[in-house]
C-alpha positions in Angstrom: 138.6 12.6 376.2 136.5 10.8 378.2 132.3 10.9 377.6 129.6 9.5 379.6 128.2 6.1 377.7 124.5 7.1 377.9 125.9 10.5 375.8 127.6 8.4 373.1 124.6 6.4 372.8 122.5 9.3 372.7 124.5 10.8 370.1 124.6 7.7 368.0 121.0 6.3 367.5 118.1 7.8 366.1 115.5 9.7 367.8 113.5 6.7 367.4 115.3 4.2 369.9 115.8 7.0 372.4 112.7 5.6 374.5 115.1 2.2 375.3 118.0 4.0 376.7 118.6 3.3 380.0 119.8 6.8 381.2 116.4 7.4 381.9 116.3 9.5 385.2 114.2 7.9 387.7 110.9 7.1 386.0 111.0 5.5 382.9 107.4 4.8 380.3 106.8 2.0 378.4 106.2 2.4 374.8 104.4 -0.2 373.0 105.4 0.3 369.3 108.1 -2.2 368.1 111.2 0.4 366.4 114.2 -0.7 365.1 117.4 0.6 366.8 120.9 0.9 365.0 123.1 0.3 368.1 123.1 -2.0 370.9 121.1 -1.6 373.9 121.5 -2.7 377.3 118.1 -4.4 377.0 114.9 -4.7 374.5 111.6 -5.3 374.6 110.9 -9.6 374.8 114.2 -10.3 374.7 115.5 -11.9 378.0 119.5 -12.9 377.0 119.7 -8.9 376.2 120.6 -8.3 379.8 123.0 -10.2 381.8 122.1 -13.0 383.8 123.8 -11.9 387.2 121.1 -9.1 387.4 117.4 -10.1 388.4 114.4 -8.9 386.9 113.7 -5.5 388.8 117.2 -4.6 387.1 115.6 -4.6 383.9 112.9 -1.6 383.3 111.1 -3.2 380.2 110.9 -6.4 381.5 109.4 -4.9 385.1 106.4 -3.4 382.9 105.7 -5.7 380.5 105.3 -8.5 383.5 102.9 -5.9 385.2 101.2 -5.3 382.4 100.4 -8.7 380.9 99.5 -9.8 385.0 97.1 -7.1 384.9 95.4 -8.0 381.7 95.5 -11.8 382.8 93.4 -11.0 386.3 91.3 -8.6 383.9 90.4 -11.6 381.4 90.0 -14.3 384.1 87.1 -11.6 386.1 85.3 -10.8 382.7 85.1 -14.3 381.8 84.0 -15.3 384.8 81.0 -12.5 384.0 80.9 -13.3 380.8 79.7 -17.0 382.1 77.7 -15.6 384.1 75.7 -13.5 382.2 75.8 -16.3 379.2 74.0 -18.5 381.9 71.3 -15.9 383.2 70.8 -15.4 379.5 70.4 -19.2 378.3 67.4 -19.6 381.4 65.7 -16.2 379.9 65.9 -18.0 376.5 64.7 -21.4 377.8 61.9 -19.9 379.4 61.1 -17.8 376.0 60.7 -20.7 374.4 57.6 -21.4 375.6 55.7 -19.0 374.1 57.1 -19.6 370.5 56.4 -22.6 368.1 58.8 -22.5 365.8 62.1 -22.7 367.5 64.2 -21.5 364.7 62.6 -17.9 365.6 63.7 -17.8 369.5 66.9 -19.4 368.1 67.7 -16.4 365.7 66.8 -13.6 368.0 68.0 -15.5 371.1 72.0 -15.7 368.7 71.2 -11.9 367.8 70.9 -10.9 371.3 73.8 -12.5 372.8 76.1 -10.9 374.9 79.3 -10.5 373.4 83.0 -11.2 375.1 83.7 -8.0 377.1 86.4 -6.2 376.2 89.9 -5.4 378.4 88.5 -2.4 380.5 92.1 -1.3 380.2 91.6 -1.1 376.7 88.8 1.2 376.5 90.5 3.5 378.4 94.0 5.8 378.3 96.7 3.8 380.5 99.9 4.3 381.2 102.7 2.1 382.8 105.8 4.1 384.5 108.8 2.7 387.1 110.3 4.3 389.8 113.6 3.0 389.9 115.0 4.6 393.0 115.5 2.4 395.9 115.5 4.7 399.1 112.2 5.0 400.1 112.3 8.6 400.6 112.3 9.2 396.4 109.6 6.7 396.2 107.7 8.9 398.6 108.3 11.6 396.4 107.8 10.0 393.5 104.7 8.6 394.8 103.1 12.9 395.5 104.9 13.8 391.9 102.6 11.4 389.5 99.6 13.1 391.8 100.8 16.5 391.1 101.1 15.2 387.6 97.6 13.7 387.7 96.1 17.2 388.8 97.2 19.1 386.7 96.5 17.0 383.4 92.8 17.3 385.1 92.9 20.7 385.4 94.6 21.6 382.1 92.2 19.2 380.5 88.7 21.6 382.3 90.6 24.6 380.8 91.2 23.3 377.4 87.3 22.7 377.1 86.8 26.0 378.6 88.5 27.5 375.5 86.5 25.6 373.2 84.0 28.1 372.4 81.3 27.0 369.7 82.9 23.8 369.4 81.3 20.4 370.6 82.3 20.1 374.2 84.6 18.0 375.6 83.2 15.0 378.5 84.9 13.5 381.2 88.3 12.5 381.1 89.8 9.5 383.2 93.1 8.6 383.2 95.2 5.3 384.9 98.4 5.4 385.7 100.2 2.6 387.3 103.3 3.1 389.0 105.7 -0.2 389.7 108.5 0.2 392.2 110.2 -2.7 392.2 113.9 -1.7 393.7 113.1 -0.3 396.9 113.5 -3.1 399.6 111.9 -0.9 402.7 108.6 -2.1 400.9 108.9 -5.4 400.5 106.8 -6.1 403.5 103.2 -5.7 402.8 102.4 -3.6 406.2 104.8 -1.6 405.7 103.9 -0.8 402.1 100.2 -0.8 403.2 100.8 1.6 405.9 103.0 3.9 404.0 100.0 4.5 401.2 97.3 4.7 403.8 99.8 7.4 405.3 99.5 9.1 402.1 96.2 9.2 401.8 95.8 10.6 405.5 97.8 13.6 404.3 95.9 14.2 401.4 92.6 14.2 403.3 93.5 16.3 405.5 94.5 18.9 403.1 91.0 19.6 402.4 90.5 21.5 406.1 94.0 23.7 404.7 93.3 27.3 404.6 94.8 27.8 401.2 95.8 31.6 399.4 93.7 32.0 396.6 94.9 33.1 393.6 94.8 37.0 392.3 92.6 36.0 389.8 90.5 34.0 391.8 89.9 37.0 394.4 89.1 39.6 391.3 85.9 37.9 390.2 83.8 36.2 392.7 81.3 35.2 389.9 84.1 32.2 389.0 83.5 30.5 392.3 81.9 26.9 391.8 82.7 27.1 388.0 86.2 25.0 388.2 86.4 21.5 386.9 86.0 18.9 389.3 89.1 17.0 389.6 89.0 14.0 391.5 92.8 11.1 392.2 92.4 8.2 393.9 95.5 6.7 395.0 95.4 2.4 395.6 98.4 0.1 395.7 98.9 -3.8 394.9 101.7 -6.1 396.2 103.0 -9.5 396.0 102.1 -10.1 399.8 98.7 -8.4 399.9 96.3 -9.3 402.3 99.1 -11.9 404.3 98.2 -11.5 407.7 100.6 -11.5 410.3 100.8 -14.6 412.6 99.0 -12.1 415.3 96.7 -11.1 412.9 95.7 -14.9 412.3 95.8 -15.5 415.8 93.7 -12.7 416.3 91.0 -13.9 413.5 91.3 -17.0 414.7 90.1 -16.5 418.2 87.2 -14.2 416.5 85.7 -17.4 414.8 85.4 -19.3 418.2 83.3 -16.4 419.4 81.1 -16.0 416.5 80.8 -19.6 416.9 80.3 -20.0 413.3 82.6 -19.3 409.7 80.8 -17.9 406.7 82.3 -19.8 403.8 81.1 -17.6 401.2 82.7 -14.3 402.9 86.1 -15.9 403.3 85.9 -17.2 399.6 85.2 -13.6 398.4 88.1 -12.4 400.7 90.6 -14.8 399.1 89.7 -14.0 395.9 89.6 -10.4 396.7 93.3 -10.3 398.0 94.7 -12.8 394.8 93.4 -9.9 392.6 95.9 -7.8 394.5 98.9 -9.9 394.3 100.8 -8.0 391.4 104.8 -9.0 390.9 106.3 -6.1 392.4 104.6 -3.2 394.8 103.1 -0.6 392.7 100.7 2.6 392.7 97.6 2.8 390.7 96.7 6.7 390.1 93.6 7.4 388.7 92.7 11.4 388.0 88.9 12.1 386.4 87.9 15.3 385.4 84.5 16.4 385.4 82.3 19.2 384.1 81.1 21.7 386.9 77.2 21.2 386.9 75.3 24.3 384.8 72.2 25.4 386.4 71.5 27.2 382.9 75.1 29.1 384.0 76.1 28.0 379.9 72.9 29.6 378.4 73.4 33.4 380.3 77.2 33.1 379.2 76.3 32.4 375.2 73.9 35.2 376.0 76.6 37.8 377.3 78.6 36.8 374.9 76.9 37.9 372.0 75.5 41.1 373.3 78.9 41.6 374.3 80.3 40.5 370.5 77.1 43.2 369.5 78.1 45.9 370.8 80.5 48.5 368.7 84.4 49.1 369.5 85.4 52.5 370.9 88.5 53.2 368.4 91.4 53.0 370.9 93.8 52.7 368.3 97.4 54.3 368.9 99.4 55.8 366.3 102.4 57.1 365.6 102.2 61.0 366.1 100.5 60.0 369.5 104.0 58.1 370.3 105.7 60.9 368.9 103.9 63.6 371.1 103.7 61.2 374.3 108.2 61.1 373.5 108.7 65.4 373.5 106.2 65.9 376.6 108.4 63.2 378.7 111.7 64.6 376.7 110.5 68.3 378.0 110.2 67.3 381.3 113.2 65.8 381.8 115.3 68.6 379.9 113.4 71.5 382.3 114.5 70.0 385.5 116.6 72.4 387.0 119.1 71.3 390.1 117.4 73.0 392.4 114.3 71.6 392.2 112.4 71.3 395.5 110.9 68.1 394.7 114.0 66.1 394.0 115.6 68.2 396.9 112.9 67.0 399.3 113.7 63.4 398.1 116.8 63.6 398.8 116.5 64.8 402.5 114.2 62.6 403.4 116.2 59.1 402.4 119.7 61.1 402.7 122.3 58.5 401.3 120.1 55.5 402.0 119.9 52.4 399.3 117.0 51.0 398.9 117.7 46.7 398.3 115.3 44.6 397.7 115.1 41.4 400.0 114.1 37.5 398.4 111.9 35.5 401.0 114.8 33.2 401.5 117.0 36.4 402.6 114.2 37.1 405.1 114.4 33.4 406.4 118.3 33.8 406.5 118.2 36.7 408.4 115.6 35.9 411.2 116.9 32.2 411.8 120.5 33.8 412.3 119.1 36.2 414.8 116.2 34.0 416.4 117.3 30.4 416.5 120.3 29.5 419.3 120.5 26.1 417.4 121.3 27.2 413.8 124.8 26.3 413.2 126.4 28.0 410.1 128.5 25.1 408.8 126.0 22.3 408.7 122.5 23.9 408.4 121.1 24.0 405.1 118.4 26.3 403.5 116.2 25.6 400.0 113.3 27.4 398.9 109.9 26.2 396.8 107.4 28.7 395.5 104.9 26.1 394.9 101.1 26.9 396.6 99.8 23.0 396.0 99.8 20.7 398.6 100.7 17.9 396.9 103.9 19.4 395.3 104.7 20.8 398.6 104.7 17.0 399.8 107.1 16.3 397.0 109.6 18.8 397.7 109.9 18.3 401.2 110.4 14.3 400.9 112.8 14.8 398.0 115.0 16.8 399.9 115.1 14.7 402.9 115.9 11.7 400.2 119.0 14.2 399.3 119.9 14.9 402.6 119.7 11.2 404.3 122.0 10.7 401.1 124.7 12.8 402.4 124.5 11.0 406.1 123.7 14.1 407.8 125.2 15.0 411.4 123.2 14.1 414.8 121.9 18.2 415.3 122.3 19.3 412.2 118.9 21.7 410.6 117.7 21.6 407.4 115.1 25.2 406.2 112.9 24.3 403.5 111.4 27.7 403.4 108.0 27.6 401.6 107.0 31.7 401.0 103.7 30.7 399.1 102.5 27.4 400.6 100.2 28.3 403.4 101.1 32.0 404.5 97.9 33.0 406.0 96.9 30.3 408.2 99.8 28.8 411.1 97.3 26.6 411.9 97.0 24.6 408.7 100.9 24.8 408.1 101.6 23.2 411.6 98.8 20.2 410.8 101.0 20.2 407.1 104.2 19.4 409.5 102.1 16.4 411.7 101.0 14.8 408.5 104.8 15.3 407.0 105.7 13.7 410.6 102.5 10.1 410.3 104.8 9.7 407.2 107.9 10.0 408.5 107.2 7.6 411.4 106.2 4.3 408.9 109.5 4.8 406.9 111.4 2.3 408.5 114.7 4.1 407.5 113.9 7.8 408.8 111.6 7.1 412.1 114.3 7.5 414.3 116.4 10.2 412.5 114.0 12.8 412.1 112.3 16.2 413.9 110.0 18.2 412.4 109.2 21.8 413.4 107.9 24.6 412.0 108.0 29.1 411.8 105.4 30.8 411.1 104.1 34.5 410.6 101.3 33.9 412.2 102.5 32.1 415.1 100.9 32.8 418.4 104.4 32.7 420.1 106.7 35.4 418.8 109.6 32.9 419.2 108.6 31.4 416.2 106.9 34.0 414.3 109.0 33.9 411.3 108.4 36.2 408.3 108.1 33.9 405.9 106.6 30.1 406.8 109.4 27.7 407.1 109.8 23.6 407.7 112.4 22.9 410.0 113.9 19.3 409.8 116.2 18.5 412.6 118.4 15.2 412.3 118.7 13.4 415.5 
């Protein structure tokens, strides 16, 4: 009997070396505590003859992070020393000139040695960081990838504002800030620097604009209004680095050239700080850096009235709505009576039964409802190649994932010039068509910088709310169309 080698492996080390396995699905995190393994391993931490030397160094996961992570802390050190210098300088005129005003120097010396800046530390030591790879190399996962560590990153924030919102009477919890830096090092659609640079701009288009989205609020939400304004303030930013950034294009220099001769002059200082600017981008392979804060709502004295309620509330007695048994008991013959008096003939079970005659009544999923109205309603749908998948997320950013991960499974399967694909989406966005259609033009400004998929793809959408009743779907749907 034949088993898969990343189960044997599995099966046969401790729980310890599992982190090193590389059957990792497509992100893998770097651990940073040395452990011991008990069986060999396709590749470990600082060793480079672990992995064979026909594969390069994007092959090997560990070997990916740790070079991102020590180029990080290298750029890190070399700005903070440059500070450091700085400052020390600043600091030795400020002594000089205190000096003066002393005569014994050993006095200015002591206090000038007291009050001496220290070293500063790695900023990304003071702080929680993490280091993950996305392996995949079509650039329709990355995509995906990319929106998923943004889902992520909202909802540690938001999990992190409701945690502290439980903390009742304990000392509250500040502002969390997290780092997370993503390295893709496989994927050669992005080995260009515009093209990388224009896909993450792209992405950040399309998370601006979901801020003018008409979005469903939740049930609990809509019950109590007084809640409005109290949420956590959860704030991503998403910036990238790459080996190539800030290489213009020999239009581009042509371009900055002919800008000099107009200006007539060249600020030295300005292109020094560009330089210097663009070399601090220049990691070894293209990666993401998310960063997700989470921040108190502001109080306005809101935290005083609540203490306030809540002890008149905790004040106040208890009506005694306790249950017992005989209550059970008595609650079990009334329903028991009732059923056992029903005679055939009863005219209320006899009205039932002429009003829905022989009728079933079946409840119907949204994706049934999609099913059913693109079968009646769209001439193009073609039963053998069309495809249909269903999300019930209500976020816009894991929206963004679903869709480009499916399209990264279906441009797997080479699909067919005509073919549809129904992503049908019953909880994203089912109030408003307009904001659903601008969700499609933003899927589409992505789309069109993916060098693999610009040509390939159409995207359309139905709607409830549609104006045209050709399109007024029941439930909203994305409609990809492969060209």
């Amino acid at each position: 009997m034949k088993f898969a080698l990343h189960l044997i492996l599995a099966a046969s080390c401790p729980i310890a070396s599992l982190a090193y396995l590389p059957s990792l699905p497509n992100s893998h995190t770097a651990t940073h505590h040395s452990r011991h393994s008990t069986t060999r391993l396709h590749y470990q931490p600082g060793k480079e003859d672990s992995s064979s030397s026909s594969s390069s160094d994007s092959s090997n996961i560990w070997t990916v992070l740790a070079n991102t992570e020590r180029w990080i802390s290298d750029t890190l050190d070399k700005s903070n020393k440059a500070a450091n210098d700085r400052n020390q300088k600043l600091r030795e005129e400020i002594e000089q000139k205190a000096k003066m005003h002393f005569a014994d120097d050993k006095t200015s010396t002591n206090k000038s040695s007291e009050g001496r800046m220290q070293p500063q530390d790695n900023p990304y030591a003071r702080k929680e960081v993490s280091y993950v790879c996305e392996t995949g190399g079509e650039l329709c996962m990355v995509v995906g990838g990319i929106f998923r560590r943004v889902r992520e990153a909202r909802e540690l924030g938001e999990s992190h504002g409701k945690n502290a919102d439980l903390r009742i009477g304990d000392a509250p919890i500040g502002t969390m800030r997290q780092t997370n830096v993503v390295v893709i090092p496989n994927c050669d659609e992005i080995a260009q620097f515009r093209t990388f640079d224009t896909l993450i701009q792209a992405i950040n288009q399309a998370r601006r604009r979901a801020r003018e989205f008409v979005v469903k609020m939740d049930k609990d939400q809509t019950k109590d209004d007084d809640n409005l304004g109290k949420d956590w303030v959860v704030s991503i930013n998403c910036a990238h680095l790459h080996p190539q950034y800030g290489m213009q294009t020999p239009e581009e220099q042509l371009t900055s050239m002919k800008h000099e001769e107009e200006e007539g002059e060249v600020d030295l200082n300005l292109q020094e700080y560009k330089k210097q600017r663009d070399e601090a981008r220049r990691s070894p392979y293209p990666s993401v850096i998310v960063e997700v804060q989470s921040t108190p709502p502001p109080d306005f004295g809101a935290a005083a009235a609540a203490a306030t309620e809540a002890k008149a509330a905790a004040e106040e007695p208890k009506p005694d709505d306790d249950v017992t048994s005989d209550d059970v008991k008595k609650l079990e013959a009334l329903f028991g009576m009732s059923a056992a008096t029903k005679k055939a003939d009863d005219p209320f079970y006899d009205a039932l039964g002429e009003a829905f005659g022989n009728k079933q009544i079946a409840a119907q999923t949204p994706l049934t409802l999609a099913q059913n109205w693109v079968l009646e309603n769209d001439p193009a749908f073609n039963q053998e190649s069309s495809t249909f998948t269903k999300s019930n997320t209500h976020h816009v950013d894991a929206a963004y994932e679903y869709v480009f991960n499916n399209l990264a499974m279906l441009n797997a399967q080479e699909p067919k010039r005509g073919q549809k694909s129904y992503i049908v989406l019953p909880k994203f966005l089912p109030t408003s068509a307009t904001s659903f259609d601008r969700f499609a033009g933003q899927v589409s400004n992505i789309i069109r910088v993916m060098p693999s998929l610009k040509e390939k793809v159409v995207v359309s959408t139905f709607h409830p709310e549609h104006v045209m009743a050709s399109t007024r779907c029941p439930v909203p749907v994305l409609v990809i169309t492969w060209k």
